[in-house]
C-alpha angles and dihedrals in degrees: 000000000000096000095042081050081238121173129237147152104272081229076068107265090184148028113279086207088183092163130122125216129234140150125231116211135052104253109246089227090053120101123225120298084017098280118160114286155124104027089332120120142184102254140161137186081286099180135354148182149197113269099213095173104058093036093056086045094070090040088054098047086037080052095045105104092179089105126039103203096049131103127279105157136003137137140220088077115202136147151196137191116237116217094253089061096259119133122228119208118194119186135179118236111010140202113216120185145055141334128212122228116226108261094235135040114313132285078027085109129345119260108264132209117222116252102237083056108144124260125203132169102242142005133175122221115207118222125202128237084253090054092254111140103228116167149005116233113225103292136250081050085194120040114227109266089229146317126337080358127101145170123251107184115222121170130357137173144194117252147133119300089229130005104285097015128153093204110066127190140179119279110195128181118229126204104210114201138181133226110260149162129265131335084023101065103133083055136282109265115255122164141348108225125169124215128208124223131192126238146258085010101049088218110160110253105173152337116226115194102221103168126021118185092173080119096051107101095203108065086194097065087048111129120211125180132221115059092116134008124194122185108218103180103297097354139083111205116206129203131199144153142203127244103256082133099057079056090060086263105150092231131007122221130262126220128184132203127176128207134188115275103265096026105080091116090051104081088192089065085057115113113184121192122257096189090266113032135028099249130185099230123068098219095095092044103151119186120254086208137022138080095198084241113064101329121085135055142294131255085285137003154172133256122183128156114242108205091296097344122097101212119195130190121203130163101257124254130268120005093340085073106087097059102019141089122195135178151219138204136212139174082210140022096248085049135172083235116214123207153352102232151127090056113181120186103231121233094272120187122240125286137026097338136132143207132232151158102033103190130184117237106206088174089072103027121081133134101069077299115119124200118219138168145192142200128240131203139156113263098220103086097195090057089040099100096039086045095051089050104043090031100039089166092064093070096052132106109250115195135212129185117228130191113211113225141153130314108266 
């Protein structure tokens, strides 16, 4: 990602996650002005560890060459649990084929992915009710809207088909982007949309536009939705960001909406924050969290409640972010965000290479244990192609599991 100095393919070999996230709606256990109360405290990443199981998982199933149109690298990692236990994983571009094994015991050379290997924007994994991955549905997952433009899916969630609705389905936002110059070369933001797929079956129904910013002259200013979404009772609260980082800014905005469970495909039931009121147009859109110097958020983040807490995990700014998360707290989703805190530098290979989208898992955490990954590429963009076939382990999601806790 262009502000996390991230590399990628220029064809768009990971996922330009340039979002910020917000949440959109005051906790009811929050007191005014957003001061601890009511079941909110003050929390950050607190510890963490290496989750060597999950992490070994993808590169397993990424390893496996018994199928030549399944998954073996992507990035943009999200996820969401389905109602018959199942786990759905959604990434952004996407290798599919196969990969070769080294020709002597192992650890002798690492496992290589041909070169002509194809590419596609975006793939779902399908996880079993045992946490066995166990297929790839048909990929891309989401056809490009048109020429030069393509879907990276972000966040999605389970919820009714209509307010009130027996039936429920899975919503899931959709950055679209379009092919630019420098330094847009992991696409100019264009639209938030959200599609609609069936269960139990995940067979794609429908794709809503919600947002466009086509009209809007500054790219960088740009807000797209989706990188996170939090339930709170009958509301989803969405959070985005625009691209100032992909511009050499130090930190991009984040902005927060909300909409009614079960209407997350109808763009009239959106409400974005103005910085007072909950409106139905996006022109006075004002950031929850940013100063524009050290405080805001990275190319993509996480957002999850924690009992009365709103937690939210970014890269850190500047240099540090290439290897560091960092992380925020709120008693509400438009803030105010205190913070950042509880950084923790991520287990990183060898070499030139960065970190980036760390995303929280709440289908996997529990316990007072939270899952996150994060995504890993080579920073130098021209290497990038040759890196993700002869290293395949560099264009894989790795986990940790982190325990909030206290500031200090």
């Amino acid at each position: 990602m262009p502000g996390d100095v991230r590399a990628r393919q220029r064809t768009g070999a990971g996922c330009g996650l340039l979002l910020v996230l917000v949440l959109a709606a005051v906790l009811p256990g929050s007191l005014p002005g957003g001061r601890p109360g009511g079941g909110c405290r003050a929390l950050t990443g607190g510890h963490w560890s290496a989750d060597a199981a999950l992490t070994g998982a993808f590169a397993r199933y990424g390893d496996d060459s018994s199928r030549t149109d399944d998954w073996t690298g992507g990035d943009g990692t999200h996820s969401v649990r389905l109602p018959d236990g199942r786990v759905l994983w959604l990434f952004s571009d996407t290798y599919l084929g196969q990969v070769h094994a080294p020709p002597g015991p192992s650890g002798e050379s690492a496992a290589w992915r041909d070169a002509s290997a194809p590419l596609v924007r975006n793939s779902a994994v399908v996880m079993d009710a045992d946490g066995r991955l166990v297929r790839t549905l048909a990929a891309p997952l989401f056809p490009d809207p048109g020429p030069g433009q393509w879907r990276w899916p972000v966040a999605a969630r389970v919820e009714p088909r209509s307010p009130g609705s027996a039936e429920s389905v899975v919503r899931v936002l959709l950055w679209v982007r379009t092919a630019g110059a420098p330094p847009w070369i992991y696409g100019v933001p264009s639209a938030t949309e959200v599609a609609t797929l069936s269960l139990p079956g995940l067979r794609l129904e429908s794709v809503v536009p919600v947002l466009d910013q086509r009209l809007v002259p500054d790219p960088a200013r740009r807000v797209l939705f989706g990188t996170a979404l939090v339930a709170a009772g009958e509301w989803t609260y969405v959070f985005g960001g625009d691209d100032r980082r992909a511009v050499g800014r130090p930190v991009s905005y984040a902005y927060a909406a909300r909409v009614e469970r079960g209407r997350l495909a109808d763009p009239g039931a959106w409400r974005y924050w103005d910085g007072s009121a909950w409106v139905a147009g996006a022109r006075s859109l004002r950031p929850v969290l940013g100063d524009g110097r050290a405080r805001g958020v990275g190319s993509a983040f996480s957002v999850v409640r924690d009992g009365g807490t709103y937690l939210l995990f970014t890269m850190a700014g500047g240099a540090r972010g290439l290897t560091t998360v960092t992380s925020y707290w709120a008693c509400s989703p438009t803030g105010p965000w205190h913070g950042p805190g509880g950084d923790f530098a991520v287990p990183l290979p060898g070499g030139a290479v960065a970190a980036y989208n760390p995303q929280v898992h709440p289908a996997l955490g529990g316990g007072g244990r939270l899952v996150l990954s994060y995504d890993v590429n080579r920073l130098d963009a021209a290497n990038v192609p040759a890196a993700v076939s002869g290293e395949v382990s560099l264009y894989r999601p790795r986990f940790v599991t982190v325990r909030p806790g206290p500031p200090g």
